[in-house]
Structures are given as structure tokens and as C-alpha cells.
C-alpha positions in Angstrom: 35.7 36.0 -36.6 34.9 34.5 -33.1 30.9 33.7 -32.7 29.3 33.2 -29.2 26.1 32.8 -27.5 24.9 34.8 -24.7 26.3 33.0 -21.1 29.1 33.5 -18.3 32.4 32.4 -19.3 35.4 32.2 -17.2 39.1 32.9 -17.0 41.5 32.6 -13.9 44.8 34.6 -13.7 47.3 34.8 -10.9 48.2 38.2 -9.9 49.8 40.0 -7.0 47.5 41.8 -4.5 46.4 45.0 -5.4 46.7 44.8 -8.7 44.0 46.7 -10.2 44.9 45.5 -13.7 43.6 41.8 -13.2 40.1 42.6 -14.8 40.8 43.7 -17.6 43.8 41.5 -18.2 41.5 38.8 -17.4 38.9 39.8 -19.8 42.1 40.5 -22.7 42.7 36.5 -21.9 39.3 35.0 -22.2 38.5 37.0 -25.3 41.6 36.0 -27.1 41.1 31.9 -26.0 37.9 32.2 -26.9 39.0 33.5 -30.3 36.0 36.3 -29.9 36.2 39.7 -32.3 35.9 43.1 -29.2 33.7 44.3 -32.0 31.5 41.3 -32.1 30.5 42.2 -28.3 27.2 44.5 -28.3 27.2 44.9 -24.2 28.7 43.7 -21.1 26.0 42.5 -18.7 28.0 42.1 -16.1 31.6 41.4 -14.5 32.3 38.9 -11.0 35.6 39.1 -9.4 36.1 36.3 -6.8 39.3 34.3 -5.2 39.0 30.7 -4.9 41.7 28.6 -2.2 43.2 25.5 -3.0 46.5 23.5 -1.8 49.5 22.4 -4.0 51.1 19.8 -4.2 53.5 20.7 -0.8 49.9 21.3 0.9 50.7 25.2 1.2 47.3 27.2 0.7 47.4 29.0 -3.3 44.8 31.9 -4.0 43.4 32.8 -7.5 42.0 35.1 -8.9 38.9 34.8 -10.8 37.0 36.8 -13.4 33.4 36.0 -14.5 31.9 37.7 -17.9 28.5 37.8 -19.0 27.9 39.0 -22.7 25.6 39.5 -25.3 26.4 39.4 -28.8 26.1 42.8 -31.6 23.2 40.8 -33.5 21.3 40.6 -30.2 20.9 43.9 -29.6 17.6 46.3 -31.4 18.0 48.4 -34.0 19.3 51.8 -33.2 16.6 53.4 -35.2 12.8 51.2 -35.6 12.6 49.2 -39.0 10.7 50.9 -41.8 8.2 48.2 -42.5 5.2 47.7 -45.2 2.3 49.7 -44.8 -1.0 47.7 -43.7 -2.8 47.2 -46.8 -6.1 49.2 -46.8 -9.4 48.0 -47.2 -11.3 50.4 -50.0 -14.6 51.1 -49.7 -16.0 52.3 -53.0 -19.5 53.8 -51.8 -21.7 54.7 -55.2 -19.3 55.5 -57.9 -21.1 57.5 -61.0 -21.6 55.7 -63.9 -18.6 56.0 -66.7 -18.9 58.8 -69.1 -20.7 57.3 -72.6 -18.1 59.2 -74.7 -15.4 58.2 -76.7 -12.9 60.2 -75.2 -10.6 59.0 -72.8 -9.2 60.5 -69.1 -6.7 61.2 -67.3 -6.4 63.1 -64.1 -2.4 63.4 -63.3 -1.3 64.2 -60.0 2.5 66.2 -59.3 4.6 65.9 -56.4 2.5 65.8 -53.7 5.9 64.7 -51.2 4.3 63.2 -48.6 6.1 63.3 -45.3 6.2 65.3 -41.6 8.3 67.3 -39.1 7.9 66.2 -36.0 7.5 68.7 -33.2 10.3 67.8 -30.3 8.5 69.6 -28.0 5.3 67.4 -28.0 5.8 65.0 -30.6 3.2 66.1 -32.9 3.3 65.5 -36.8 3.4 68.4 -39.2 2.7 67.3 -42.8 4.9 68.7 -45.8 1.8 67.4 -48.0 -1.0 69.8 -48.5 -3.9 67.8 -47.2 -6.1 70.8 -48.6 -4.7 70.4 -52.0 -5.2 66.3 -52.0 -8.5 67.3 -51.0 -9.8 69.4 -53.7 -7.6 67.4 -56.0 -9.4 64.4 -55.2 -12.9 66.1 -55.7 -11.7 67.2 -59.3 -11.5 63.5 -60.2 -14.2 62.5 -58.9 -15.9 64.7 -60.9 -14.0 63.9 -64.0 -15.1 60.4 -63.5 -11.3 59.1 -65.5 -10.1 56.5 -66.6 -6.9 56.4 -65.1 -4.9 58.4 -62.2 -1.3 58.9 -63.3 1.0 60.3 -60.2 3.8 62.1 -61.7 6.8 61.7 -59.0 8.2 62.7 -55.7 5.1 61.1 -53.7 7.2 60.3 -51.0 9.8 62.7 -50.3 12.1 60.4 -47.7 13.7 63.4 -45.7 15.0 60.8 -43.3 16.9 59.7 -46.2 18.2 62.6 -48.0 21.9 62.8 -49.1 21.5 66.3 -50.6 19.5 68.7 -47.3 20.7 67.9 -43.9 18.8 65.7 -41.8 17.2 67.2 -39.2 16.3 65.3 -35.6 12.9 66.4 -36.4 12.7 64.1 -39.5 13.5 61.2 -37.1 10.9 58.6 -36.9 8.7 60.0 -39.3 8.8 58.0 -42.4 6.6 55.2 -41.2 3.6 57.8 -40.6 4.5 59.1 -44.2 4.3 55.5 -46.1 1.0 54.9 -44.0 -1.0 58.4 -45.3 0.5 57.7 -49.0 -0.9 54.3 -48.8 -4.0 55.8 -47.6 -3.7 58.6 -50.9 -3.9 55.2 -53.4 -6.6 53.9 -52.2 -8.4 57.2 -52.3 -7.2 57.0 -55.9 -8.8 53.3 -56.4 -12.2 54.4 -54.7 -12.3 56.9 -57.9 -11.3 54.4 -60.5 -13.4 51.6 -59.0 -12.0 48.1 -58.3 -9.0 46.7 -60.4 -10.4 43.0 -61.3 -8.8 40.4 -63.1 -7.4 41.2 -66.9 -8.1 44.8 -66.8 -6.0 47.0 -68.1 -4.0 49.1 -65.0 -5.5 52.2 -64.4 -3.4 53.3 -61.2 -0.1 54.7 -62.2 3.3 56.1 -59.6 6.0 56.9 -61.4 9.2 56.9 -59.3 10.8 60.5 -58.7 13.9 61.5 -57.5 12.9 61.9 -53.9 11.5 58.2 -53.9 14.5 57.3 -55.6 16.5 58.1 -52.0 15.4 55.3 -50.0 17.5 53.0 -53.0 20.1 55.0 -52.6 20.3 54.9 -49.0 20.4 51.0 -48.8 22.9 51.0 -51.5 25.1 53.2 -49.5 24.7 51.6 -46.1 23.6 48.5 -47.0 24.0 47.3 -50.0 23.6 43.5 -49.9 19.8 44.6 -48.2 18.9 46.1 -51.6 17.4 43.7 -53.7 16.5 41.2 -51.1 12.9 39.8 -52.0 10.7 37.4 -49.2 11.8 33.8 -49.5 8.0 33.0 -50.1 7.2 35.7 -52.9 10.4 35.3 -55.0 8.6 37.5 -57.6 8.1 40.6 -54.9 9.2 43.7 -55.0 12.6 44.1 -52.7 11.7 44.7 -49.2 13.0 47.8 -49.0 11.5 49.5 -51.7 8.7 51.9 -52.0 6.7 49.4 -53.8 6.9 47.0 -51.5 6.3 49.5 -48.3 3.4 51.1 -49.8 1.8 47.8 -50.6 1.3 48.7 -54.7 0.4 45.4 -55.7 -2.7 45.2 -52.8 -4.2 48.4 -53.9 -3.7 48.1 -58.1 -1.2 50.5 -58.7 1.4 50.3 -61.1 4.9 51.2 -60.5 7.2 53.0 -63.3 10.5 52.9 -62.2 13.6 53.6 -63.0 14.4 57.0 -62.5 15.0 59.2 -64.4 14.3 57.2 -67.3 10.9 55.8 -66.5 7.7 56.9 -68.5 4.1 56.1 -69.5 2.8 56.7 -72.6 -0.5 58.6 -72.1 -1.6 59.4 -75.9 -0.6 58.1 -78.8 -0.8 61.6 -81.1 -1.9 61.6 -84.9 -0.8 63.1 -88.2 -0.9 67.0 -86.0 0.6 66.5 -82.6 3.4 64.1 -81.3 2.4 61.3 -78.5 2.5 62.3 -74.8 4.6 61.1 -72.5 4.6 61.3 -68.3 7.7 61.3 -67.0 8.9 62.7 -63.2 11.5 65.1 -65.1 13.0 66.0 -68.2 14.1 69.2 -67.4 13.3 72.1 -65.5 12.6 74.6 -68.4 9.9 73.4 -70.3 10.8 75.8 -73.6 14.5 73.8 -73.7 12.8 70.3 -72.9 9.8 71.0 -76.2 13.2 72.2 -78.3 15.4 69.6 -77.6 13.2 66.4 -77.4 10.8 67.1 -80.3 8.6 65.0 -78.1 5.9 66.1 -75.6 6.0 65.5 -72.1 4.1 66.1 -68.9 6.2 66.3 -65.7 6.2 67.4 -62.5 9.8 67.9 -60.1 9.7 71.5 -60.9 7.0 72.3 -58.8 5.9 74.8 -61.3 3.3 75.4 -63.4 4.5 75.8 -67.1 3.5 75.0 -70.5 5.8 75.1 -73.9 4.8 74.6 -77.6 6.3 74.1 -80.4 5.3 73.3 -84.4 8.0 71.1 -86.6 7.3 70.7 -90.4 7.4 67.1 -91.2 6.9 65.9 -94.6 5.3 69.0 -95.7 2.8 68.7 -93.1 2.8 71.1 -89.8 3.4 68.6 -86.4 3.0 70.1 -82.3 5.4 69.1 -79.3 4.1 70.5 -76.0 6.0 70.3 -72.9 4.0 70.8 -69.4 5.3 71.2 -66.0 2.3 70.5 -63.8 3.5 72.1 -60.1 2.9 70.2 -56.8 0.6 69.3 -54.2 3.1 70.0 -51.2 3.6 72.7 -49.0 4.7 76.0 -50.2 5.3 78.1 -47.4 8.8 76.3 -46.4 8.2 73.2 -44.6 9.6 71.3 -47.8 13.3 70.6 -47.1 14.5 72.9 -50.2 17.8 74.7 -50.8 15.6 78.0 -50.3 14.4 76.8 -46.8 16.0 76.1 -43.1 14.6 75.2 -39.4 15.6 77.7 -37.0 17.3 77.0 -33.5 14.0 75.2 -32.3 13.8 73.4 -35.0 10.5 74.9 -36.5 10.1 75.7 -40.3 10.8 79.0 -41.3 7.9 80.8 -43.1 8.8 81.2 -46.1 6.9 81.2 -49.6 8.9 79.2 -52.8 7.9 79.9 -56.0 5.9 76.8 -56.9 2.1 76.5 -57.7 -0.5 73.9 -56.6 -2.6 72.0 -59.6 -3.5 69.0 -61.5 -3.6 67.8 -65.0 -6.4 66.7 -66.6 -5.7 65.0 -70.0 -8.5 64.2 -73.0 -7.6 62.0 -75.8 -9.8 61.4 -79.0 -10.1 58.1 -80.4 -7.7 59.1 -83.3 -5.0 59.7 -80.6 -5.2 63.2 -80.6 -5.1 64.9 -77.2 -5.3 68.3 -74.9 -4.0 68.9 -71.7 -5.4 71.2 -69.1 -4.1 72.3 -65.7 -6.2 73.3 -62.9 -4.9 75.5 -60.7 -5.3 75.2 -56.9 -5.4 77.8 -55.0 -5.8 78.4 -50.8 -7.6 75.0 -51.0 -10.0 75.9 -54.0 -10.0 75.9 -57.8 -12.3 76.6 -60.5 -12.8 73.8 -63.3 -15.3 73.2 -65.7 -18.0 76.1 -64.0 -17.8 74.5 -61.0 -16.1 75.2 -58.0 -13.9 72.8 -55.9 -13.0 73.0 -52.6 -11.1 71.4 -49.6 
């Protein structure tokens, strides 16, 4: 494939007056002895046609035609769309965080699905969040009151609707994922301002587990672009990719841990005893809780269902009674149908259409004993209030 700089080249060509050809025929030739690819040319700048007079050898006046071409090369031009790039790390401010509980019991606040992202109104450009910035609120406020020892965030925190393969694309999900990376950056370090700081040698205490909406932005650059995927900076060889969510919601400046590897990837939150099996979050391991408690023997907390649900069941094992739970733990998104969902559709404007899915709003908050035994409760948010421990809790 030809290569080329930007300039004016050249190419002369005798033809007969009138001929309205010689432009292009002259273009043809300097392309082809120039050895340059048509598809390497991203624009034209701009085309001379001029006639230069000279004598031959029998003195008798010749005229030629001349063609003058400026180009610029595909790689010069921008982007059709603006680059996703890393969010700006944020700079926490802790304020006075209560003292740890004395106990020996240890916490976990879990967060589902919040799937951050916008619309974007065409008529003035204004963002509309998919996130329930009510629900964050009060779910925030619940762990601050819980004082844990760990945030877990179950899944789906971005949801990437400029990069879904499965609901159609919408020109109001153009240029909105920036502004979406930005506010869940924001989210974490709401998270570590809970937790406190992360310092050397501790244990991690900020958790995302990767979902199958954050899973789309890998997918997308393995479809389109697949030698962009795992492409690390040539100073951090140990980085995340560059285009991956870890990497564009700055994890590593903020403390947060990333499980990936969906739908395989899991944390173990509780390590069980002699009467219950450990506990396991995980983004998904089915949508019916019942079937995932019956066919894993194991107990899981997920969210992707955006519902609230909890299964038990009790195994004999070696003569002694053992409990699998499985919990689906709802959302903290948008119910009323600004969530691109099989159930949902803009109309001709390209607005949202009102309408209410069957999910629920809640987090998890998970005790463990010291002899690994644990219980799980869900705390239901509703119109941006809930009710937990006597207290109320609200946006």
C-alpha cells in the first residue's frame, strides 16, 4: 500500500481541447505512479488545472495540460466519533469518618446494578441519567451508617448503551459515555470516603465485579478493533488495557478492585461453617434464584435481575442439616423505562417512554460471625427512602 505525506503533487497529460476528462484522468495517472491506495486518501484539499507553453524541437509552440493535487492522508483526519478516554482521577475528601464498630462481626454493604449512563436530549443537549441519583443517595447514607468493612458492587455499573450489540443504538446515546465513566468514577470515590483511605498492605476493601453490560465495551473493541484490545501504555506495561473499564474509571487511583471475567468472576464474601455453605458475589448465576439454590448447592448473592428475591434450601450432609441461599438483590437504575430494555422504546422524538419494569431498588447488607457464619439482609428502597435498622433513610 502506497504511503504519502500531505503536499501538491503533479502530473501532466496531453489532451485535446475540450476534453473534460483530463482531471480525472490526470488524477487516475499520478495516483497509480505514485503507487498510492484511493482508500488511503481521507480528503482532497484541492485541484489546479493550468496549461504551460513550450517549443519542440522544430520551434513550433506545444501546450500541456497540467493537473495539480493537494491531499491529506486517512490517518490525518479526527476521529469520526471523540475518543473515550480515562476518567480524571478524583481527589477524596474523607471529612470525620465514625470510628469502626468494636464488634467482632464483619460488613458488607453490596451494591446491584446501578447502570450508570444518560440520554441525551437532541433538542437542547441536556443529560438524562438512567442511574437513580436518589437511590445512590440513600444507598450511600445506609453505609455510612453501617460503618463496613467493605463495599462490594455487584455488576452492570456502567451500562455502555453506546455500545450495545443486543438494543439498538439510539442517536440519543451518542456522546454520552464519557459523562457516564466520569459520575461512576465519582460513585467509587463516594464508596472510599465511607471505607476510609486504602494505605499500603491492607487488605482491599473496594470491590466491582464486571457485569454483562460492562462486559460490552470488550466486546465492541473485539469486533471493530481487535488489535486495540489488550493494548497496555508503553510506560505501565503492568496496566490495565486502555480500553477497558478499569483503566477508564481509574480503579487503581481510587482502591478498588476489579473481578473480572464475566460471567465467571466472583468474590468470596463468607466463608460458612458446619450449618450454612460459604457466600459467594457474583453479577449472575441465573435469573430464578429457586433453580440457581437447587442446582449449585452453593449460595450466591447477585444482581442482573434487577429483582429482589431470596431462595433457601437445606441439604443433609453427613448426618448433619447444611443451608444454600440464593439472593437476587435488584438495582439502583431507573425503573420507569429510561433503561434500554427489551420491555422499553424512545418514541419518534426520541424521549423515553414511561413505562414501569418490574424491578425493585435495594441494597445488601451482609454480617458474618467470626466462625464464618453469616446473614444477609436487603433493604428495600423505595421513592428515594427506606427503612433500616429504626431509622429512616432518605435521598
Amino acid at each position: 500500500m502506497g504511503t504519502f505525506a500531505e503536499g501538491s503533487v503533479k502530473s501532466e497529460m496531453s489532451v485535446k481541447p475540450g476534453d473534460s476528462t483530463a482531471g480525472l484522468g490526470a488524477i487516475a495517472d499520478l495516483l497509480k505512479r505514485n503507487n498510492i491506495d484511493p482508500a488511503d486518501i481521507g480528503r482532497v484539499k484541492r485541484i489546479s488545472a493550468w496549461q504551460s507553453a513550450s517549443k519542440d524541437a522544430e520551434g513550433d509552440i506545444q501546450i500541456t495540460d497540467l493537473v495539480g493535487v493537494q491531499l491529506s492522508p486517512t490517518w490525518e483526519e479526527d476521529p469520526l466519533w471523540p475518543v473515550v478516554q480515562p476518567t480524571t482521577p478524583a481527589k477524596v475528601h474523607y471529612g470525620r469518618r465514625p470510628s469502626p464498630l468494636t464488634d467482632e462481626y464483619h460488613r458488607t454493604v453490596l451494591f446491584p446494578d446501578p447502570q450508570i449512563g444518560y440520554w441525551r436530549n437532541l433538542d437542547n443537549g441536556e443529560l438524562i441519567a438512567m442511574h437513580d441519583e436518589e437511590a445512590f443517595s440513600v444507598a450511600l447514607n445506609i453505609a455510612r451508617a453501617v460503618r463496613p468493612d467493605r463495599i462490594v458492587h455487584l455488576g452492570d455499573f456502567l451500562d455502555l448503551a453506546e455500545f450495545s450489540s443486543k438494543f439498538a443504538v439510539h442517536p440519543e446515546f451518542a456522546f454520552t459515555t464519557q459523562a457516564a465513566i466520569n459520575r461512576g468514577h465519582e460513585f467509587l470515590a463516594e464508596c472510599r470516603a465511607i471505607l476510609g483511605p486504602q494505605e499500603d498492605g491492607d487488605d482491599p476493601n473496594l470491590f466491582l465485579l464486571a457485569g454483562n453490560h460492562d462486559d460490552r465495551l470488550g466486546k465492541a473493541v473485539l469486533s471493530n478493533a481487535i488489535a486495540a484490545l489488550r493494548l497496555r501504555r508503553a510506560d505501565a506495561p503492568e496496566s490495565w488495557p486502555a480500553m477497558s473499564v478499569p483503566n477508564l474509571l481509574a480503579l487503581d487511583s481510587i482502591g478498588c478492585e476489579y473481578i473480572g471475567g464475566y460471567p465467571a468472576g466472583s468474590l468470596k464474601l463468607a466463608d460458612g461453617n458446619k450449618t450454612q455453605t460459604p457466600l459467594y458475589a457474583v453479577h449472575e448465576r441465573g435469573l430464578d434464584v429457586a433453580k440457581v439454590a437447587k442446582q449449585q448447592r452453593q449460595s450466591y448473592v447477585q444482581g442482573h435481575a434487577h429483582r429482589v428475591a431470596m431462595h433457601s434450601e437445606t441439604y443433609e450432609l453427613d448426618g448433619e442439616a447444611i443451608d444454600v441461599e440464593a439472593w437476587s438483590l435488584g438495582s439502583l437504575c431507573r425503573r420507569d423505562g429510561f433503561v434500554p430494555s427489551v420491555k422499553g422504546s424512545p418514541d419518534d422524538r426520541g424521549a423515553p417512554v414511561k413505562r414501569f419494569e418490574s424491578w425493585q431498588q435495594a441494597v445488601g447488607v451482609l454480617t458474618v460471625a467470626p466462625d464464618g457464619g453469616w446473614t444477609l439482609e436487603a433493604i428495600r428502597i423505595r421513592d428515594g427512602r427506606a427503612f433500616y435498622g429504626g431509622k429512616v433513610y432518605a435521598a
